[in-house]
N, C-alpha and C positions, 0 to 999 in steps of 0.2 A: 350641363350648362357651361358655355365656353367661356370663360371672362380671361382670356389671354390677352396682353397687353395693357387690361383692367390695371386702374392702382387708386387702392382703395385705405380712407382713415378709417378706424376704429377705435374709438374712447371705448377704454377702460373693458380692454380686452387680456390684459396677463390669466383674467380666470373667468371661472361660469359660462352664462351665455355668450361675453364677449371673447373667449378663446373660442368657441364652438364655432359662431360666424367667423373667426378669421382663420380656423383650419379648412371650413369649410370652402370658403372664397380663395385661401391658397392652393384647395385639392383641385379647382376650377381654373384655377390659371392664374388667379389675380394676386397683384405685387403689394404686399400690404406694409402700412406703418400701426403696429404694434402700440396700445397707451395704457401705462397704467401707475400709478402713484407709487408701488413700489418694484424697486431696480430688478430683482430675483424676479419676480413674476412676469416682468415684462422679459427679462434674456430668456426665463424659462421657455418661456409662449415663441419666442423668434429661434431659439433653439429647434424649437420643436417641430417647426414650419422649414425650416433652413433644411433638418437632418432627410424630411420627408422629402427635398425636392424643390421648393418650395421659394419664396424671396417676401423677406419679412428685415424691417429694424425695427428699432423701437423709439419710443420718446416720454421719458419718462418725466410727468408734469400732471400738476393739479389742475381739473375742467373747472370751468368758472372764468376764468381771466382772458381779456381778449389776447394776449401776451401767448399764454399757453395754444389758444386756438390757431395764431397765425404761425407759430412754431408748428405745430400739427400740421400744416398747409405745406411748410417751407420745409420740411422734412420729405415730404412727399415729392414736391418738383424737384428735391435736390436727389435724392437718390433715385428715383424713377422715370422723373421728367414729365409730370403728368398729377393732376387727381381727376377721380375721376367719380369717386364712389366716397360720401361724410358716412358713415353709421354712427350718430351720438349716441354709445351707450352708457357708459359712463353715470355712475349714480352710488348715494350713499342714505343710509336708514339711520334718523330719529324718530320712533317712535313714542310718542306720548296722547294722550285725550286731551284737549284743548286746554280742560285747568292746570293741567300738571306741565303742558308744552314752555319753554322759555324761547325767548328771542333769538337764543343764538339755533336750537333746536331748528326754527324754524327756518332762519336764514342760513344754515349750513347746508338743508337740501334742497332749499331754491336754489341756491348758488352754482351746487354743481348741478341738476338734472335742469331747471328753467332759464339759469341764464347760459348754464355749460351748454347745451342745447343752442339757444341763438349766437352764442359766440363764434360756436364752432362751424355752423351753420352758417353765420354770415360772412368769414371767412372762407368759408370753401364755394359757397356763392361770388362772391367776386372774384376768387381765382377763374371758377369754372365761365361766369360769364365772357372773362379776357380771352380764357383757352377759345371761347367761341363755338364749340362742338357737343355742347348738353351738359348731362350729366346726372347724378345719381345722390339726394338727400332721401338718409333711413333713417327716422327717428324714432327711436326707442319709448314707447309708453306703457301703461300697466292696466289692467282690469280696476288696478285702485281711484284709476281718473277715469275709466267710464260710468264707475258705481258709486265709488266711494268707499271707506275702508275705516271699522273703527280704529283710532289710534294713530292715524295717518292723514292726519289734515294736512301738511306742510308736503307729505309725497302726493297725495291723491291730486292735489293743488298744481301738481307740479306738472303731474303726467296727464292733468286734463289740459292744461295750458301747450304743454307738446302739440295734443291733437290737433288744439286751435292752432299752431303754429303750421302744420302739414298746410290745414286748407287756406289759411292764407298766405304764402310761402308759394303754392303751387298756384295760384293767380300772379301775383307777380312774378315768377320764373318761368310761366308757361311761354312766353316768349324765347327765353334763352334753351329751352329746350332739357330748362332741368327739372324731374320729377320731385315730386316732395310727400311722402309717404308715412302714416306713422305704424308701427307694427305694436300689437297689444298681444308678448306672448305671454302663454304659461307652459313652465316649468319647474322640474326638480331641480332648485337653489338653493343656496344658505340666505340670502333673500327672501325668496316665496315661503319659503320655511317658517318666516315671521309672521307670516297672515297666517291667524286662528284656522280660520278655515280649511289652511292646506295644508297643516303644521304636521297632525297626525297621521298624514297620506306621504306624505315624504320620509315623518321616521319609519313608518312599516316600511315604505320600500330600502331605506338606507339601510333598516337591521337586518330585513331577511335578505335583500340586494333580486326578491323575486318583482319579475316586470308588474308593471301598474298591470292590475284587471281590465280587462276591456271598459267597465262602468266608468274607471276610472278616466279612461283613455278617450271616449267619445261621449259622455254624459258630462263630467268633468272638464274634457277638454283640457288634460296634461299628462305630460309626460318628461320627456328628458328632455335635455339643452338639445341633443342632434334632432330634437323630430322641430324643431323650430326652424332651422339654417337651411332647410329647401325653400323657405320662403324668401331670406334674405338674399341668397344664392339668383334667385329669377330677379326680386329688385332691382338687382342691382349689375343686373342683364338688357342687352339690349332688345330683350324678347316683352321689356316690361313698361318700351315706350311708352303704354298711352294710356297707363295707369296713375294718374297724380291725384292728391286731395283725400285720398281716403285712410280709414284707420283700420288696420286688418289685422284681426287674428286667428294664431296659431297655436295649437298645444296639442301633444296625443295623437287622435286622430282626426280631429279637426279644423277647418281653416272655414273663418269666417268675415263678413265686409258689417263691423258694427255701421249702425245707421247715425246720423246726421243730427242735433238738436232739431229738431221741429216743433209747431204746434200741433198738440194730441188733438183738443176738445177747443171749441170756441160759442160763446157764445155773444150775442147781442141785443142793446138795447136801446132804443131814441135816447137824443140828450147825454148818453154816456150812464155808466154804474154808478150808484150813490154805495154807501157802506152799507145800508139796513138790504141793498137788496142782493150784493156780492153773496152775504151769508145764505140764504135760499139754493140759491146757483152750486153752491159748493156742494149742499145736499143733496141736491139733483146730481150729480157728478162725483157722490164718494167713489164708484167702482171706475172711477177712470183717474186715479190719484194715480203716481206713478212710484215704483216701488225703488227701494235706495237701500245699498251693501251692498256688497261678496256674498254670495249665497253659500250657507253654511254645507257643504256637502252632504247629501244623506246616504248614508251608509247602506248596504246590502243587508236588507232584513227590519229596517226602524221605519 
């Protein structure tokens, strides 16, 4: 995938996922600004890009603040002369259950994944609409915002709100010719490591360091940061015009287009539903109740 001349943001890329896409986007040809809260991890990551060949700086800034997002922009025209490519990845974990969550718990990961998200976003949208010649939003979301996740009401909240933002984002930018996309990977992170369900499939692979099993790779649908960045890599390609609006994921050996909210079941009645008769209707309709988690992985043999 050619992205030479490309120049591309990435929040909160010094480590994980976010250094995975921005080696992968500099092995491609594209001229990256480097983000991450702390200074070491971001020289690390433009080091590491630089030595390889590669044209990376960095900008070292907390996601959340319009301040930091047009700094993100203006790093990018100033040393490249161009953006062309937002990836908001950029994101931070309080986990708690809703009684035990506090205000700030809550508002710490809105701030960076929901509004770091539109800041960043709307900023590289008015550059890119002046530039006039398209452009490339990847927005980062989670399996926690299409299912739901115990422990994670403040994240799940966060990264369903992303998806909404893909689809409407890609109606209004469909004019300027800029894509709006949200990607739902999974992988092996200190992150996904915190959902129950992936917790103990990442410490086996981190102790024994042997690759995920196949079940795990295609039934699962994870695996490592590199098997996710062939996707980001095509995004944020010109081979990926006339894909905008949808939420796609990747992990392992799978890539998939999750679907749309829609109505499942419908029914109707003259005059409108009273209360004494919604209760009936429900019962006719238990096996189309729609089902809410992360599905617990089931292990080989249980």
């Amino acid at each position: 995938m050619d992205l030479s001349g490309k120049v591309a943001v990435i929040t909160g890329s010094g480590r994980g996922l976010g250094l995975a896409y921005a080696k992968a986007l500099a092995k491609s040809g594209a001229a990256l600004v480097i983000n991450d809260v702390d200074s070491r991890a971001a020289d690390a990551a433009v080091n590491e890009i630089v030595s390889a060949g590669g044209k990376a700086v960095s900008l070292v800034a907390a996601i959340g603040d319009t301040d930091s997002a047009e700094m993100l922009v203006s790093t990018a025209v100033e040393s490249f002369g161009r953006l062309d490519v937002m990836i908001t990845n950029a994101g931070i974990l309080r986990d708690r259950v809703i009684w035990k969550m506090t205000d700030d718990d809550f508002d710490a990961v809105i701030k960076v994944h929901l509004r770091g998200t539109f800041t960043c976003a709307r900023a590289a949208a008015i550059h890119m609409r002046k530039q006039g010649d398209g452009g490339r939003l990847i927005l980062i979301s989670s399996p926690a915002g299409q299912r739901g996740n115990f422990g994670q009401t403040n994240y799940s909240a966060a990264k369903a709100g992303i998806v909404a933002f893909a689809r409407t984002w890609a109606l209004e930018l469909a004019k300027a010719k800029i894509t709006v996309n949200a990607v739902v990977p999974v992988a092996a992170t200190a992150m996904t490591k915190t959902i129950p369900a992936f917790a103990p499939i990442i410490e086996e692979f981190e102790r024994t360091g042997v690759p995920f099993p196949e079940w795990v790779r295609k039934d699962e649908g994870m695996g490592t940061v590199d098997d996710v960045t062939g996707l980001i890599a095509f995004l944020a390609s010109d081979s990926s015009a006339g894909i905008t609006g949808q939420a796609i994921g990747i992990g392992g050996d799978r890539l998939s287009i999750w679907s749309h909210p829609s109505e499942f079941v419908s029914g109707y009645t003259d005059g409108g539903w009273s209360a004494d008769e919604i209760g009936p209707w429900f019962k006719e309709h238990e096996g189309d109740l729609q089902t809410y988690g992360i599905a617990m992985p089931k292990l080989p043999g249980n």
